[in-house]
Each structure stands twice: as structure tokens, then as C-alpha cells.
SEKOL-696993 format. One record per atom (N, C-alpha, C, O): chain; atom name; x, y, z. Coordinates in nm, 4 decimals, padded with zeros to 6 digits, m for minus. Example, Ala and Ser with C-alpha at 12.3 -4.5 7.8 and 13.67 -1.06 7.14 Angstrom:
BEGIN
<r A; N; <01.3190; m00.5690; 00.7800>>
<r A; CA; <01.2300; m00.4500; 00.7800>>
<r A; C; <01.3200; m00.3300; 00.7800>>
<r A; O; <01.4236; m00.3319; 00.8465>>
<r A; N; <01.2850; m00.2250; 00.7080>>
<r A; CA; <01.3670; m00.1060; 00.7140>>
<r A; C; <01.2900; 00.0030; 00.7870>>
<r A; O; <01.3409; 00.1138; 00.8039>>
end
This chain:
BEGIN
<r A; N; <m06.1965; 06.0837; 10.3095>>
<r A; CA; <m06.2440; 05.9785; 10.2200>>
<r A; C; <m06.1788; 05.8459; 10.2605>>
<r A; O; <m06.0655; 05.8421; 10.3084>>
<r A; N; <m06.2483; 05.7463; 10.2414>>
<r A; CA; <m06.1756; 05.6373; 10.2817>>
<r A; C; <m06.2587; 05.4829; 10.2076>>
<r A; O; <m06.3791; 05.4628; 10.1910>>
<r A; N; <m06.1560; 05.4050; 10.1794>>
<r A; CA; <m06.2093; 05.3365; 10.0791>>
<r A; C; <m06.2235; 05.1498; 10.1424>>
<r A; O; <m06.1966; 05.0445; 10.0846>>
<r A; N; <m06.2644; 05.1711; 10.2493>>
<r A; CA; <m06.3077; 05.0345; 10.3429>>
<r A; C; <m06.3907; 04.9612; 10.2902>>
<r A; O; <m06.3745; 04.8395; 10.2811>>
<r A; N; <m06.5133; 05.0360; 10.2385>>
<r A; CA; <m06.6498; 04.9648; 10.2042>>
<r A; C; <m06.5851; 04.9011; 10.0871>>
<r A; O; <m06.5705; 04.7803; 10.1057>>
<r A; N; <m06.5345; 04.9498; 09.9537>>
<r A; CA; <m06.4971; 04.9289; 09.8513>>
<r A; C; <m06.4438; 04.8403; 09.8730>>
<r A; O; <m06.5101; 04.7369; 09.8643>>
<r A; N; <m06.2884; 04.8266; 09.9154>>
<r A; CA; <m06.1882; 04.7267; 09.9722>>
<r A; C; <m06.2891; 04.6209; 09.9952>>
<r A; O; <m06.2929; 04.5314; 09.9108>>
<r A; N; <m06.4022; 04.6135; 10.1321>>
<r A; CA; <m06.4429; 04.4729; 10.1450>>
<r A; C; <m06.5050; 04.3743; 10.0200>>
<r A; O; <m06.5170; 04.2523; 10.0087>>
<r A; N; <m06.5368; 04.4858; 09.9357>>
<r A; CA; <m06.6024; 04.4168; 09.8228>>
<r A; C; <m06.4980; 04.3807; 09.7160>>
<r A; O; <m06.5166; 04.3008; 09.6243>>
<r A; N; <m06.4416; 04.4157; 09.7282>>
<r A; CA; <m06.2726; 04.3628; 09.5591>>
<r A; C; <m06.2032; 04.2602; 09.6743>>
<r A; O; <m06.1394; 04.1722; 09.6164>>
<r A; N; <m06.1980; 04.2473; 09.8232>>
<r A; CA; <m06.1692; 04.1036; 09.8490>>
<r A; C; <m06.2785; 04.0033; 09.8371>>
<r A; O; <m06.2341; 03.9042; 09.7793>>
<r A; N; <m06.3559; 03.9949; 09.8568>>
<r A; CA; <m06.4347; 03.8863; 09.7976>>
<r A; C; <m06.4591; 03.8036; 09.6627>>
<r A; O; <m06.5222; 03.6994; 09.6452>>
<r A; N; <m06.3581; 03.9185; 09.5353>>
<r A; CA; <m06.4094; 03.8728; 09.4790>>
<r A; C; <m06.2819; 03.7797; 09.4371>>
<r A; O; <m06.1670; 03.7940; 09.4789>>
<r A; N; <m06.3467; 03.6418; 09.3082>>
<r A; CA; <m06.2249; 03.5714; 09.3081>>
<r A; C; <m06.2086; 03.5209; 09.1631>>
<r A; O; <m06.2854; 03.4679; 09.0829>>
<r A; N; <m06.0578; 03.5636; 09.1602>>
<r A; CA; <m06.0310; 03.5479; 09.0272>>
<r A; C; <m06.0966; 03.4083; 08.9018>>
<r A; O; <m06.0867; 03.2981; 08.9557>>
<r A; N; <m06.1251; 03.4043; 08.8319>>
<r A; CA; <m06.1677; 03.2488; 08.7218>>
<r A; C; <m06.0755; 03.2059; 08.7491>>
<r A; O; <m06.1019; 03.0936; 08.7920>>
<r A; N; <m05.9033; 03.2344; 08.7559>>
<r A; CA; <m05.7991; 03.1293; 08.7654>>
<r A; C; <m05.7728; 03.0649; 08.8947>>
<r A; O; <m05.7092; 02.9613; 08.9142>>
<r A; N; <m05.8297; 03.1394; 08.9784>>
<r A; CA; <m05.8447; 03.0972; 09.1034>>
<r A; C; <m05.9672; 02.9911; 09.1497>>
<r A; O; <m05.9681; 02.9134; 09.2451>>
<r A; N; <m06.0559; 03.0126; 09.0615>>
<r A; CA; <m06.1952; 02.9040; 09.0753>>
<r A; C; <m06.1506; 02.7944; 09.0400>>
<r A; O; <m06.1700; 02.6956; 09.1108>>
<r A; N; <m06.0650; 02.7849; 08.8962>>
<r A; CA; <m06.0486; 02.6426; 08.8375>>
<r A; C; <m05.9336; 02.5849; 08.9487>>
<r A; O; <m05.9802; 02.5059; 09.0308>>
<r A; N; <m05.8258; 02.6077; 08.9577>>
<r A; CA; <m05.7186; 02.5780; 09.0580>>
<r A; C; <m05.7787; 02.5067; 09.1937>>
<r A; O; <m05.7513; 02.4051; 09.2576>>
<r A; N; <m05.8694; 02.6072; 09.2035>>
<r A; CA; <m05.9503; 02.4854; 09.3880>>
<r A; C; <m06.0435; 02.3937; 09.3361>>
<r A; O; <m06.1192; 02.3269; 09.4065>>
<r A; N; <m06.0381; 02.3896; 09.2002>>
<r A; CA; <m06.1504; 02.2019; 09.1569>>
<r A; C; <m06.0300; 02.1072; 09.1335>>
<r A; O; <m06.0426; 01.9894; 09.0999>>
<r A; N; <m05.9191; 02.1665; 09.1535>>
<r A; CA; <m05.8137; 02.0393; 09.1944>>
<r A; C; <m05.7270; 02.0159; 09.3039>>
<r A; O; <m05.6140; 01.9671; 09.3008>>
<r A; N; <m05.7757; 02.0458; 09.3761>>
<r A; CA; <m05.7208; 02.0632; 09.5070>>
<r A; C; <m05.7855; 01.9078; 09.5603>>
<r A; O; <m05.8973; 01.8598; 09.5413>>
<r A; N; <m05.6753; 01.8572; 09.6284>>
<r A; CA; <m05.6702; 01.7720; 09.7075>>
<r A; C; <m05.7901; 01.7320; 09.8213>>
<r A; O; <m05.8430; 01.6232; 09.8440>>
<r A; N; <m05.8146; 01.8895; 09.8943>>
<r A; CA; <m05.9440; 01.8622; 10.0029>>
<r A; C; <m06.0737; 01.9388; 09.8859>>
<r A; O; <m06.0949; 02.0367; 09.8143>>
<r A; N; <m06.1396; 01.7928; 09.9397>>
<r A; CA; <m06.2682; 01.8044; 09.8480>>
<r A; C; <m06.3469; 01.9153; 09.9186>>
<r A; O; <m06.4510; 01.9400; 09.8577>>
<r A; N; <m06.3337; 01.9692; 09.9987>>
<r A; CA; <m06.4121; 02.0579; 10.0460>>
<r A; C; <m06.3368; 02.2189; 09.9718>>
<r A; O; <m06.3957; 02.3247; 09.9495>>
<r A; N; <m06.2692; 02.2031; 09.9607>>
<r A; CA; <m06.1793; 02.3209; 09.8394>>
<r A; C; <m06.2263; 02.3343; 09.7371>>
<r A; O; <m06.2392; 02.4454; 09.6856>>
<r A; N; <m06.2727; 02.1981; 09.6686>>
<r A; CA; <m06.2447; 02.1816; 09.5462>>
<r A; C; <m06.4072; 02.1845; 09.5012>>
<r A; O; <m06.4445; 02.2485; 09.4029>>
<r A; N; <m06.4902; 02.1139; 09.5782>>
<r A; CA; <m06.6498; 02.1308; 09.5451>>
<r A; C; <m06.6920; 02.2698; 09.5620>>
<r A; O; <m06.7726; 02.3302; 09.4913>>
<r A; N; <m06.6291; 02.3132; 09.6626>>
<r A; CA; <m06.6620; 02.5075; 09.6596>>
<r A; C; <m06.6316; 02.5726; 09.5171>>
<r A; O; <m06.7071; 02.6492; 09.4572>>
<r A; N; <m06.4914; 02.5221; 09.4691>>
<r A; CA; <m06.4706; 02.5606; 09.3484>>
<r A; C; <m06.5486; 02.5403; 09.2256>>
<r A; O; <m06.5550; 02.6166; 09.1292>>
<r A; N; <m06.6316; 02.3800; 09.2489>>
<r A; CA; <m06.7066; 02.3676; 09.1361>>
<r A; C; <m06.8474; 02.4493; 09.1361>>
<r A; O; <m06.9130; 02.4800; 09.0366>>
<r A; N; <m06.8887; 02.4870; 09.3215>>
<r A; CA; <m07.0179; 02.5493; 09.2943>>
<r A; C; <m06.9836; 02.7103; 09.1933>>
<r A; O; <m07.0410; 02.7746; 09.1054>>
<r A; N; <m06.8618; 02.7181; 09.2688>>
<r A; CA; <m06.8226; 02.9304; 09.2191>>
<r A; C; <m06.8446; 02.8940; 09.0607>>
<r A; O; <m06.9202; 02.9580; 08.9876>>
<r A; N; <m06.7724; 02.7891; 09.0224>>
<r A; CA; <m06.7498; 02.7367; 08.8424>>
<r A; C; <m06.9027; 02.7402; 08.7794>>
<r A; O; <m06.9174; 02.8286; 08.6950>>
<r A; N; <m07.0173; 02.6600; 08.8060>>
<r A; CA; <m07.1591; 02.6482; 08.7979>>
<r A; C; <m07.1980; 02.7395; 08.8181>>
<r A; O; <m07.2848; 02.7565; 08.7325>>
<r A; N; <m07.1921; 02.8674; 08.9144>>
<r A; CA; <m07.2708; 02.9827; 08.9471>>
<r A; C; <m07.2222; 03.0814; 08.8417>>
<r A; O; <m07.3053; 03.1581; 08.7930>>
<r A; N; <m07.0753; 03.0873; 08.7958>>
<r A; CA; <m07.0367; 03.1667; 08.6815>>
<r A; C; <m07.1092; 03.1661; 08.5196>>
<r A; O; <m07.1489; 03.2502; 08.4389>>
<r A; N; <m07.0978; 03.0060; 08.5296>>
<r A; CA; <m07.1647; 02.9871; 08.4091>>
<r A; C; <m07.2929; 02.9590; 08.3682>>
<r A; O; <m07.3070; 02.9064; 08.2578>>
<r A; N; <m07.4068; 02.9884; 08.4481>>
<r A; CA; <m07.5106; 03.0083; 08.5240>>
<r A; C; <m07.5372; 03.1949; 08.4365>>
<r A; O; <m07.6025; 03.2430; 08.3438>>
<r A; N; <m07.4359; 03.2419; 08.5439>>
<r A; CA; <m07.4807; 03.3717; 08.5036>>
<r A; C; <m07.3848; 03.3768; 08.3591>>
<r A; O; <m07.4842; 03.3630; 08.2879>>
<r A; N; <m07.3282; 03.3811; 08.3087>>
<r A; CA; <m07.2757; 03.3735; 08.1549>>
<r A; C; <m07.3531; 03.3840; 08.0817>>
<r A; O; <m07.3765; 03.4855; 08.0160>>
<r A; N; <m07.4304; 03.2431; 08.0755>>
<r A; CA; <m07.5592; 03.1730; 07.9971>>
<r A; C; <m07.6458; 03.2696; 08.0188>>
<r A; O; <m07.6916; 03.3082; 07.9112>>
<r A; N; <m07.6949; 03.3339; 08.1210>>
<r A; CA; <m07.8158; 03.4190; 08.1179>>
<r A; C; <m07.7824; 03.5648; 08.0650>>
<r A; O; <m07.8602; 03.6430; 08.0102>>
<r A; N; <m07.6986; 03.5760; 08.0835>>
<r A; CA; <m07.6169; 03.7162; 08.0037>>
<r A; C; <m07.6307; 03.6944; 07.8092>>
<r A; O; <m07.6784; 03.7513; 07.7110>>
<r A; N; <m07.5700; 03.6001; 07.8383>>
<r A; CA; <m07.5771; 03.5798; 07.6230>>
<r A; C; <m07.7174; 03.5436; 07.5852>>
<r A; O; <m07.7528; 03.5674; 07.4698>>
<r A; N; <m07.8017; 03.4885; 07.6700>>
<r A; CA; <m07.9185; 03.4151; 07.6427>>
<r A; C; <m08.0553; 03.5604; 07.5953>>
<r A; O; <m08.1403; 03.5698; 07.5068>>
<r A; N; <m08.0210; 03.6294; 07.6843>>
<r A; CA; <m08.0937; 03.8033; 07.7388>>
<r A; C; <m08.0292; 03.8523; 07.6270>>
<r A; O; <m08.1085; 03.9100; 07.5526>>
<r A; N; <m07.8809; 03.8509; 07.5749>>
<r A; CA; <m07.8295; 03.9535; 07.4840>>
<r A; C; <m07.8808; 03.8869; 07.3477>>
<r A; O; <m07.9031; 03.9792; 07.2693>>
<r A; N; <m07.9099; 03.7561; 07.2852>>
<r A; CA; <m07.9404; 03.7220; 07.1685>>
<r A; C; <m08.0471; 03.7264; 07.1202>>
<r A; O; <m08.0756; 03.7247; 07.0005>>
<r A; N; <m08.1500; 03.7356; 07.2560>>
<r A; CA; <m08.3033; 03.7845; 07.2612>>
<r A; C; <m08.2860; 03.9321; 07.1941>>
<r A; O; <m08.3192; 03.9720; 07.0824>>
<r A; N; <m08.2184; 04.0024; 07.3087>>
<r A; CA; <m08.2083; 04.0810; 07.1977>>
<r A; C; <m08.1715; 04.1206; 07.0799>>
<r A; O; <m08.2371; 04.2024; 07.0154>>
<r A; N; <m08.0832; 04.0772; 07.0465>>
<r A; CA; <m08.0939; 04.0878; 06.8919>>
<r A; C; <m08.1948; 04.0004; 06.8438>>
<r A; O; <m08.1485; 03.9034; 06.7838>>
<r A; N; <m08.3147; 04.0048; 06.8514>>
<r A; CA; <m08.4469; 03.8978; 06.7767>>
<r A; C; <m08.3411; 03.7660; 06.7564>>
<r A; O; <m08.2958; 03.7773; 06.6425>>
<r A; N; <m08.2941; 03.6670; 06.8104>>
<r A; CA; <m08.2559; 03.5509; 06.7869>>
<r A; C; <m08.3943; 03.4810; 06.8131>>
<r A; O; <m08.4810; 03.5459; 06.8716>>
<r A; N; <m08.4190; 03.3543; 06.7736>>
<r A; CA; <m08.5582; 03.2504; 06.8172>>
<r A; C; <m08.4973; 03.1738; 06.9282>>
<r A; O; <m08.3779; 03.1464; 06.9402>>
<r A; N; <m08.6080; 03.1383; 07.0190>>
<r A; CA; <m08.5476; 03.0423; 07.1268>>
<r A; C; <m08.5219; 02.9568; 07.0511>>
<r A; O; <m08.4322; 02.9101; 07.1212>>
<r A; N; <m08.5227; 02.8500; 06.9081>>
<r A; CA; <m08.4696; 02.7437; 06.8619>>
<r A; C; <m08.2867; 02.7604; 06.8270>>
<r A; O; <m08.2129; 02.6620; 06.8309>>
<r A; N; <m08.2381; 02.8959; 06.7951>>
<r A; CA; <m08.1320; 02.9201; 06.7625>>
<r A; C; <m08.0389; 02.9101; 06.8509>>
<r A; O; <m07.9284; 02.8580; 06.8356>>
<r A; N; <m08.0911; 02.9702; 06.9650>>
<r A; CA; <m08.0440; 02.9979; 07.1358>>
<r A; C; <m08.0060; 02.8663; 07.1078>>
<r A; O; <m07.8951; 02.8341; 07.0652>>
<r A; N; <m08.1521; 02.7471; 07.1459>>
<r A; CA; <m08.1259; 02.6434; 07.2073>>
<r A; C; <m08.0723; 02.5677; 07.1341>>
<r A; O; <m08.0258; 02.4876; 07.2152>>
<r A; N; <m08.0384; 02.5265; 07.0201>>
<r A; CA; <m07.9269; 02.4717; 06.9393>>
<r A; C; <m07.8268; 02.5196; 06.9620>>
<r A; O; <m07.7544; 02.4243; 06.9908>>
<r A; N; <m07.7752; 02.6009; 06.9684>>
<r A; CA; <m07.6288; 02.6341; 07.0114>>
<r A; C; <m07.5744; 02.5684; 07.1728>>
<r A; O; <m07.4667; 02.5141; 07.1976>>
<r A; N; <m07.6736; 02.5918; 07.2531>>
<r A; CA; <m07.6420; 02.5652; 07.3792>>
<r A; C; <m07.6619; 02.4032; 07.3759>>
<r A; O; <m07.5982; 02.3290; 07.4506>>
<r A; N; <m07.7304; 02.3703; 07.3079>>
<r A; CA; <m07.7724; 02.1629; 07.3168>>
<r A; C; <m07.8533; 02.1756; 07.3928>>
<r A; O; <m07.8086; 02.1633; 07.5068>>
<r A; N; <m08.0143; 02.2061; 07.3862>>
<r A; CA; <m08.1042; 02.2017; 07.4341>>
<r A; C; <m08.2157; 02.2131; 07.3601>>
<r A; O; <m08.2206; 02.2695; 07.2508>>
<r A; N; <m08.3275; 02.1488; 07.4293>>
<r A; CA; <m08.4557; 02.1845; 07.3352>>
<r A; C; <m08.4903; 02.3605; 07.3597>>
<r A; O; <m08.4389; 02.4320; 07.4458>>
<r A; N; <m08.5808; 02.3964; 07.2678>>
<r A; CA; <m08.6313; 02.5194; 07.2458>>
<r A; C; <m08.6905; 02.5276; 07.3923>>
<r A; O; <m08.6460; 02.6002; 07.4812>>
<r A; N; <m08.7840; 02.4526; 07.4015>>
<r A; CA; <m08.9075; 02.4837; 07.5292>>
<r A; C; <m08.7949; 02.4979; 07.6692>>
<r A; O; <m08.8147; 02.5885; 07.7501>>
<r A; N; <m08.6873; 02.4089; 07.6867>>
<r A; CA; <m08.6232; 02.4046; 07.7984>>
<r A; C; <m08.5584; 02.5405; 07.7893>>
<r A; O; <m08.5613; 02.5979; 07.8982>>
<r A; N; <m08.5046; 02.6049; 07.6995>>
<r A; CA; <m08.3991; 02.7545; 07.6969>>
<r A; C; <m08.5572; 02.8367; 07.7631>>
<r A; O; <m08.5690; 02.8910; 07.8730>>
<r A; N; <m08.6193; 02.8281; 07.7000>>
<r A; CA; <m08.7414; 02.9329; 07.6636>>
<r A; C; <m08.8548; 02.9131; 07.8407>>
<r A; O; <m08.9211; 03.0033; 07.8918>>
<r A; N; <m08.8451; 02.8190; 07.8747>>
<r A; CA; <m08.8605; 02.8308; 08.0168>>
<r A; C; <m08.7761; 02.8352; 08.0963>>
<r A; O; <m08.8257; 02.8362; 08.2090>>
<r A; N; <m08.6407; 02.8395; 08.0975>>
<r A; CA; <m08.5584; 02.8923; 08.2019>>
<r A; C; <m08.5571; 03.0482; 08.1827>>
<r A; O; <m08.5910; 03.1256; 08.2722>>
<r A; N; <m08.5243; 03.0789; 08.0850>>
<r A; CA; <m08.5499; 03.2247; 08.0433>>
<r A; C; <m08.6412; 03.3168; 08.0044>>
<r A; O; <m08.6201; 03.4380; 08.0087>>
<r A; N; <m08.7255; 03.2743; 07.9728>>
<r A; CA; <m08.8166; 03.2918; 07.9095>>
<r A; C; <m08.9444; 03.4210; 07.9441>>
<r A; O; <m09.0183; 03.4987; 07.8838>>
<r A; N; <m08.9095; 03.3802; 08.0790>>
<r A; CA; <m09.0272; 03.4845; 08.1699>>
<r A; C; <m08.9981; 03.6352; 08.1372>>
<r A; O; <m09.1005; 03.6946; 08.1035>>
<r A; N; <m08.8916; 03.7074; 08.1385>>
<r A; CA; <m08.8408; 03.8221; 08.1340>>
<r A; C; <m08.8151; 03.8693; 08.2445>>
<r A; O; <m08.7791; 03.9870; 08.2432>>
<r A; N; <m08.8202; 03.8233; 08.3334>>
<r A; CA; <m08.7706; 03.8632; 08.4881>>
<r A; C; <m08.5993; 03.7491; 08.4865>>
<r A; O; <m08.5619; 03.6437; 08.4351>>
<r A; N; <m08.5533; 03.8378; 08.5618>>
<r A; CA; <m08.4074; 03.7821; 08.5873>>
<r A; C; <m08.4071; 03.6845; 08.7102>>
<r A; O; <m08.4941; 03.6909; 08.7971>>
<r A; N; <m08.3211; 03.6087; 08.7120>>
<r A; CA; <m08.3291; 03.4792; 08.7931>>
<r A; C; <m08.2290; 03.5271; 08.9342>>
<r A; O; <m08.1310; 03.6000; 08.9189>>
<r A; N; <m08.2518; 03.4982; 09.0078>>
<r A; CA; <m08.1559; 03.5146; 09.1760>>
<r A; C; <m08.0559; 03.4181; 09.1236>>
<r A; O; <m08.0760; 03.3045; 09.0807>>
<r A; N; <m07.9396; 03.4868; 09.1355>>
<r A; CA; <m07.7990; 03.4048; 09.0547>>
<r A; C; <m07.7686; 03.3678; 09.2353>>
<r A; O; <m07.8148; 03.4212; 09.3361>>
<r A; N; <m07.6793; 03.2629; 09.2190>>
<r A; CA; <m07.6036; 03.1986; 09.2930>>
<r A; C; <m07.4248; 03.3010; 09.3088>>
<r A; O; <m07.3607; 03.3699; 09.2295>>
<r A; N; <m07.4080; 03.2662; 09.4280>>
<r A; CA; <m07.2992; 03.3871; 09.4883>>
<r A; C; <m07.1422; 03.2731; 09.4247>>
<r A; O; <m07.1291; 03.1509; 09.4317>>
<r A; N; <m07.0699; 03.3543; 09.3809>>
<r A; CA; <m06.9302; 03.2865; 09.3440>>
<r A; C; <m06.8688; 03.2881; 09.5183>>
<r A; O; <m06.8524; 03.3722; 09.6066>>
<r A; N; <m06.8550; 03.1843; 09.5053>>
<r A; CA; <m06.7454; 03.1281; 09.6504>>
<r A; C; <m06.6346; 03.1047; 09.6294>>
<r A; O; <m06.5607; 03.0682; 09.7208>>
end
């Protein structure tokens, strides 16, 4: 048994305290990587709670008041029932 494949995948991944820490880093090329990983997290967050409040029968107006958005804007990003191609944390 041997646990290589596994291993390559738990290094890639990178801690939240580690995302925020490289949006202050000195080389902007550190630090904008950090803000895309930051945006792609909360990206998928939002679509996680957005899918879970649907389910519980929430209205897209409830959603989208909470988040500060109009109804129609929550309700067409999400809205379709197909899941969106998330962006990769860097």
C-alpha cells in the first residue's frame, strides 16, 4: 500500500490562514494569487449556503437580502440547478 497519490493531493491544498497571509505580502504576485485562492473560496462558500437554503424552501428574495443583492441577480447565478465550474484555490 502506499499513499503517494493521496500525499500529492493534501500538498496542494492550502490552509485559509495561509491564503489571507499572501494578500499581504510584499510581492504582488504573492499576494494577487492570494486574493484569487480568497475569491475562489468564497465563490464556492456562497454556492454551498445558497444550494443549502434552497433547500430548506428559503425564496430567492431572502437569499438575496442577506447576501446584498437583488432577487433576479442570486436567482440567475444560481438559479439553473446545475452547479457552476468553481475556480481552483492557488
Amino acid at each position: 500500500m502506499t499513499i503517494k497519490p493521496c500525499q500529492a493531493i493534501l500538498t496542494e491544498m492550502v490552509e485559509p490562514a495561509e491564503v489571507v497571509a499572501q494578500t499581504a505580502s510584499e510581492d504582488p504576485e504573492v499576494g494577487l494569487r492570494g486574493v484569487a485562492s480568497l475569491r475562489a473560496l468564497v465563490e464556492a462558500v456562497e454556492e454551498l449556503q445558497v444550494r443549502r437554503a434552497r433547500e430548506l424552501e428559503w425564496s430567492w428574495q431572502r437569499i438575496a437580502a442577506l447576501l446584498g443583492v437583488s432577487k433576479q441577480a442570486v436567482h440567475q447565478k444560481y438559479g439553473t440547478g446545475e452547479r457552476r465550474p468553481r475556480r481552483r484555490l492557488r
